[in-house]
C-alpha positions as CSV (number, residue, x, y, z in Angstrom):
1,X,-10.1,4.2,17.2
2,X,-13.0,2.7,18.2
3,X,-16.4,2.0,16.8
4,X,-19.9,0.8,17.5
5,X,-22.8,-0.2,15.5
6,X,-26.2,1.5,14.8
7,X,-29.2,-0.5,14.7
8,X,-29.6,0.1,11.0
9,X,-26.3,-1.0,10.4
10,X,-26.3,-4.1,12.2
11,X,-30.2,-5.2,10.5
12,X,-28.2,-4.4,7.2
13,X,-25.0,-6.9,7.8
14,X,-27.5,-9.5,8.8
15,X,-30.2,-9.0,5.9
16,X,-27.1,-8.7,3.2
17,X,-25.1,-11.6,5.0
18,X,-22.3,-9.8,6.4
19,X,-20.6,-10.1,9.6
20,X,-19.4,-8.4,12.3
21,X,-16.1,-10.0,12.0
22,X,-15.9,-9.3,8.7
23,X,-16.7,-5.8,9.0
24,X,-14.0,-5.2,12.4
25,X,-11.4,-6.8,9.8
26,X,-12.2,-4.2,7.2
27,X,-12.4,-1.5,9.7
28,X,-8.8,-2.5,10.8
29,X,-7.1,-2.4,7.6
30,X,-9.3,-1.5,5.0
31,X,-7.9,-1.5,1.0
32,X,-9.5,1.8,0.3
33,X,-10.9,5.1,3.0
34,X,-12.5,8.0,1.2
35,X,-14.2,10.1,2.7
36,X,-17.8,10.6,1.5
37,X,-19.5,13.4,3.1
38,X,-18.3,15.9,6.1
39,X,-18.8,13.3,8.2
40,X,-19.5,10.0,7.0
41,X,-16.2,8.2,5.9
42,X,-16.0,5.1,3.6
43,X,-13.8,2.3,4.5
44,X,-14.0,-0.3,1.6
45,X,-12.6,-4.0,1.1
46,X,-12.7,-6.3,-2.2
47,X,-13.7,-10.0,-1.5
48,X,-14.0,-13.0,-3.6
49,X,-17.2,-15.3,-3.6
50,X,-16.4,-18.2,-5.5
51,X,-15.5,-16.2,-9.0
52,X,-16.7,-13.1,-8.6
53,X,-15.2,-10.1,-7.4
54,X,-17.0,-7.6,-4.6
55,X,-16.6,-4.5,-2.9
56,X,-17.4,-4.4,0.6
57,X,-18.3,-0.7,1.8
58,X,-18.7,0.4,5.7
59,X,-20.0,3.8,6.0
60,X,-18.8,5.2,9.2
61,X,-19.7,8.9,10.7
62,X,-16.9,10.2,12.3
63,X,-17.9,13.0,13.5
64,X,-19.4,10.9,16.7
65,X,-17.0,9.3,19.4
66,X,-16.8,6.7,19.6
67,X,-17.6,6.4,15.7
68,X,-20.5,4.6,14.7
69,X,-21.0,2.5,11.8
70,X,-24.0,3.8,9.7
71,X,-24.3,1.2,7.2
72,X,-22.5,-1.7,5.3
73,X,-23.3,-3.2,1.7
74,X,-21.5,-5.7,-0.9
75,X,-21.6,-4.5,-4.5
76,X,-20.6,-5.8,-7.6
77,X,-20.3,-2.2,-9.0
78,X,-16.4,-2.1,-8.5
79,X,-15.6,0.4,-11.0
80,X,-17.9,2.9,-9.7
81,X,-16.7,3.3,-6.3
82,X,-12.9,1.6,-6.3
83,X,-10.2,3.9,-7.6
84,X,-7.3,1.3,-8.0
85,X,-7.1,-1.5,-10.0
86,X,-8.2,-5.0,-9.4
């Protein structure tokens, strides 16, 4: 499957400190895909910083081929979007 970034996605990863790399790893082989809207899908990762614990989402609409990446964020709000245990 194939992917490609949209402008606000790519000003996003560079504002919040995120990387391409980094979000072509997650898109690979994600911890978690749920599927947010009829066409937006969620593919999330948890990282480490130091000693805190965050949840890496990439919002991805695909409904559009190739799909395109919409936007990326890092929270700390784990509980609210991760349904597994840490």
């Amino acid at each position: 499957m194939g992917f490609i970034f949209s402008q606000h996605a790519l000003d996003q990863m560079r504002e919040r400190g995120i990387t391409k790399e980094t979000v072509e790893n997650i898109l690979a082989k994600p911890d978690q895909v749920k599927t947010h809207e009829e066409d937006l899908t969620v593919f999330q990762h948890l990282e480490r910083i130091d000693k805190t614990v965050f949840l890496i989402r990439v919002f991805v609409n695909v409904r559009k081929s190739p799909n395109v990446v919409v936007t990326v964020y890092r929270t700390s709000k784990i509980a609210k979007y991760y349904e597994d245990k840490i």
